[in-house]
Each structure stands twice: as structure tokens, then as C-alpha cells.
C-alpha positions, -999 to 999 in steps of 0.1 A, spaced: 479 -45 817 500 -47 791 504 -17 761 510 -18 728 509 5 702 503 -5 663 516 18 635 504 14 598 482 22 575 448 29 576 429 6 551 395 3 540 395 -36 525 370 -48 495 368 -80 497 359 -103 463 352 -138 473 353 -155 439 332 -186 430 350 -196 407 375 -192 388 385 -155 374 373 -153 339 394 -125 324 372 -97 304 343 -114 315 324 -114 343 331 -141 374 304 -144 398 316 -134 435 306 -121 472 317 -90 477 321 -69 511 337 -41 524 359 -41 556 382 -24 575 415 -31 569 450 -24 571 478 -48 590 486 -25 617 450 -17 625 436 -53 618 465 -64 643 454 -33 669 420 -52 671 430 -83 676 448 -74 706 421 -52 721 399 -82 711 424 -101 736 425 -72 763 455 -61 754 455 -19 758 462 -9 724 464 23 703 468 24 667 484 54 653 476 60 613 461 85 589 429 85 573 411 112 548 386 130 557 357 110 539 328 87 550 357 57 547 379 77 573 352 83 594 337 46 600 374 35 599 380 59 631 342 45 642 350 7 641 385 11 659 368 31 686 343 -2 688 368 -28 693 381 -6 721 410 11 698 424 46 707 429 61 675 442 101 680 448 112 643 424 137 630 415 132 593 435 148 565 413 180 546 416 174 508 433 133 512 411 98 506 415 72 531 436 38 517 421 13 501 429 -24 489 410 -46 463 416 -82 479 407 -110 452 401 -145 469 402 -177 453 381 -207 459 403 -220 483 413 -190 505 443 -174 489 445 -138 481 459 -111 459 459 -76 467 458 -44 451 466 -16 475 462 26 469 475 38 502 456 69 497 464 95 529 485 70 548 515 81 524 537 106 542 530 90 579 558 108 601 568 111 637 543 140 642 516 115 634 528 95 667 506 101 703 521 103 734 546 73 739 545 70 779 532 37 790 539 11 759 552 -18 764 558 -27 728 554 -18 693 539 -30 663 550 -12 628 535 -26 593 562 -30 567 535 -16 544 545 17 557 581 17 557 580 1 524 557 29 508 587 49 493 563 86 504 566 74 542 601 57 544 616 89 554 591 96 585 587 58 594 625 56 600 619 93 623 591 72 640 615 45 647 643 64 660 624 86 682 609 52 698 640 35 704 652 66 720 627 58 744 637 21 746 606 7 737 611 -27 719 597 -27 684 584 -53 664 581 -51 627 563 -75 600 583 -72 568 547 -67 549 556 -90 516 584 -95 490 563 -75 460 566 -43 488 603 -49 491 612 -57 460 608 -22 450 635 -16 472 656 -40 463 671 -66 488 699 -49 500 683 -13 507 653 -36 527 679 -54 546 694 -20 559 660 -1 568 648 -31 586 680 -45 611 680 -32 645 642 -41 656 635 -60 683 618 -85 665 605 -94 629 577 -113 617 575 -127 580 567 -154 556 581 -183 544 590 -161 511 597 -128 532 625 -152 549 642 -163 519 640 -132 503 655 -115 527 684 -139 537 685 -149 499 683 -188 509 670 -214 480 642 -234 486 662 -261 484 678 -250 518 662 -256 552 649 -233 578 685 -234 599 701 -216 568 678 -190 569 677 -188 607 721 -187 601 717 -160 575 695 -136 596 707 -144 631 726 -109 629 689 -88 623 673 -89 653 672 -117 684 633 -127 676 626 -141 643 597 -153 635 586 -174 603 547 -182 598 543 -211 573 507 -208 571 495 -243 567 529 -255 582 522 -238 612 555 -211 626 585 -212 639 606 -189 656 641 -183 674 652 -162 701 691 -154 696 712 -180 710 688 -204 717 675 -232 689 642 -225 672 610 -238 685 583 -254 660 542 -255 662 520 -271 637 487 -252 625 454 -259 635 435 -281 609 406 -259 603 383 -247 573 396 -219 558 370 -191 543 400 -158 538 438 -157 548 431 -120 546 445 -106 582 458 -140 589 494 -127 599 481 -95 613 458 -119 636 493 -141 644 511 -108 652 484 -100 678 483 -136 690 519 -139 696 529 -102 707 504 -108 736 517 -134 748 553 -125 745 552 -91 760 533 -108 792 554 -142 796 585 -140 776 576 -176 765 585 -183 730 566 -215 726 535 -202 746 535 -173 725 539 -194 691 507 -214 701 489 -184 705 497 -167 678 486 -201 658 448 -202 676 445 -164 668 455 -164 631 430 -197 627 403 -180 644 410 -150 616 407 -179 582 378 -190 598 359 -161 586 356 -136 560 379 -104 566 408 -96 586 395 -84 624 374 -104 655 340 -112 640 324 -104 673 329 -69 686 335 -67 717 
């Protein structure tokens, strides 16, 4: 059976469906829930929800929000080792979604700042990693997310990393992003993630930003949402898929639920296009419903 272990944050997610639109310093009438959250963690489910052998290795506080964090991982057949951290609050995101599925997010990242390579379990038996850009963007954790990388290459276990978004980079500023993430083994990002990081126009096709980045890291991957994905194996020409046409409820998760998709897939079969399609059912399956994990636990 394949193994995979996810790296990230811990997140607790409040979701706030709106009904309309917001009406600033007034009230909007909305659905509100609470989840749990977090792209490395929301992608460590989907893959046990696919019976993949996963682990997810993150910190939570030691608070009620920690605790049924640790709880619901354990549920969708997670291994989750950290212990809670005395005296730290477990992450938290605000996630505002519009009428017609799009969200914005306002993350506090809470005990999951300072993650490090003694936060890692034992690394015998993976077949692949997954590591959050959230983390290695949060300016407290670069440090000991680039200690957790090297002391997994050194291993020679291929990791895959999803750039997180362009707000988290940004900070950083293109140049310093580019350097911390070349050498994986594969990257994940957005339509805007890709041109930000090869610093492409809009005006400019796919092929230029495929050209620009072809020296990064021989998978990249580009989810287009709507558009469907398309990736590119190094040497080889890049292979399209279309979306699923479905209702969607909450894009929250939907790229941590493509990760998972495709990631099984590729680690089993080495198939890019096989593993494009799945990634594209998962991530639908995600929109369809509100929050960012399986809605049926297994």
C-alpha cells in the first residue's frame, strides 16, 4: 500500500457561507460552521479517504480545538503523533464565501508557527511527501520547514509541495520564494501561483509559463479550477483535462482535495493523465459540499 506523509498546519476552519452580499458595518445574513482545516491535513484525509496510508505531521495547542483536531484525524484513519503544545492555541482561519463559491481567508496560524524537523515521526516506509506552502511561507517556520526538507531528501523520498497562494509569497517577495521552493519533486499551484512565480503576463499562454519554470522541478502542475488542470512531466509535452461540470457549494479544500486525488494516483501508476483525472473527480467531489475534507467518514 502506498505511504504518504502530509506536513502543514494544523487548522481549525470557520466557515461563513454568505447569503448575500457582505454589507460592510452591518450585518449580512450567513451559515456559519466550524471545521477542521488546514491544507496538509484536509489533503491527509482525502487520501486516507482513498486508502492511501497517510500520516500528517503538524502542531496543535493544547485546547478543546487541538484536541477534536487530533480526534477527527484519528476518524478518517490519520496517524497524527505530535503531542499538543502547553501554553500555544491551535490555528485558526476565518473563511468568507460568496454566493457563488469563492472564498477569502483570514488565517492566525496559532501553534503551528515554529514547525521544525523534531516535529517529524519516523520517516521509514513513505513513499512520498506532501508539504503546505502555508508552512514554509510562515516566516516563524521557514527556518525548520527547509530542516524538514533536507533531512527528507537525505532520505530520498520525493516531495511534493503546493505553493499555498501568491498573498503568502508575496511577503517574501518573488525571488526569495523561487529559491526556497526549487529542488522538489513536484509542485502544485494556481493559475496565479504560476504566473507569479515565472512572472508570465496574462497575456501569455500556458507554454511560457511551462518554459519559464521547466528548470524547478520535473512535475508541474497548474489547477485552473473551472478550466480543469494541466500538468508536465520534464521532457515530455503537457497533458490537459477539463473539470467536471458540477454545482459548486465551497472551493474551500478544493486544491488540497486535487493534491490527494492526483498524488494517489501518481505514486501508484506514474500516469500523468490518469492521475490528472483523478485529481479532477476528487477536488469536484470537495465543491460539492461545504468544507474542505470527505463528507462521509470513513
Amino acid at each position: 500500500m502506498t505511504s504518504i506523509l502530509c506536513i502543514g498546519d494544523a487548522m481549525i476552519d470557520v466557515i461563513v457561507k454568505m447569503k448575500s452580499d457582505i454589507n460592510l458595518n452591518s450585518d449580512t445574513l450567513s451559515d456559519i460552521s466550524m471545521h477542521g482545516g488546514g491544507a496538509a491535513a484536509n489533503t491527509a484525509t482525502w487520501l486516507a479517504h482513498l486508502g492511501v496510508a497517510t500520516s500528517f505531521a503538524g502542531r496543535v495547542g493544547a485546547d478543546i480545538a487541538g484536541a477534536n483536531f487530533h480526534s477527527e484525524l484519528e476518524r478518517f484513519g490519520v496517524k497524527h503523533e505530535n503531542p499538543p503544545i502547553e501554553g500555544a492555541k491551535t490555528g485558526t482561519v476565518v473563511v468568507l464565501v460568496d454566493k457563488v463559491g469563492n472564498r477569502t481567508m483570514f488565517p492566525d496560524s496559532g501553534a503551528n508557527s515554529g514547525l521544525n524537523a523534531s516535529d517529524l515521526p519516523v520517516l521509514d516506509g513513505f513513499h512520498g511527501v506532501f508539504l503546505s506552502g502555508y508552512s514554509l511561507f510562515n516566516p516563524v517556520s521557514t527556518r525548520g520547514v527547509l530542516e524538514i526538507v533536507r533531512t527528507i531528501k537525505k532520505l530520498g523520498i520525493p516531495i511534493f509541495f503546493d505553493v499555498a497562494s501568491v498573498g503568502t509569497m508575496s511577503a517574501f517577495g518573488r525571488e526569495k520564494a523561487i529559491s526556497l521552493i526549487d529542488g522538489f519533486s513536484g509542485i502544485f499551484m494556481n493559475e496565479d501561483e504560476a504566473r507569479f512565480i515565472s512572472n508570465v503576463s496574462e497575456s501569455q499562454g500556458l507554454a511560457a509559463i511551462f518554459e519559464s519554470l521547466s528548470d524547478l522541478a520535473p512535475l508541474l502542475v497548474i489547477k485552473r479550477g473551472a478550466k480543469g488542470a494541466v500538468a508536465k512531466v520534464s521532457g515530455k509535452k503537457p497533458i490537459e483535462k477539463p473539470a467536471i461540470e458540477i454545482e459548486v457549494l465551497d472551493t474551500t479544500g478544493a486544491g488540497d482535495a486535487f493534491a490527494a486525488g492526483f498524488l494517489a494516483s501518481w505514486l501508484k501508476n506514474g500516469d500523468l493523465g490518469v492521475a490528472l483525472s483523478s485529481a479532477i473527480d476528487v477536488a469536484s467531489r470537495c465543491v460539492a459540499t461545504i468544507g474542505a475534507r470527505p463528507r462521509v467518514i470513513p
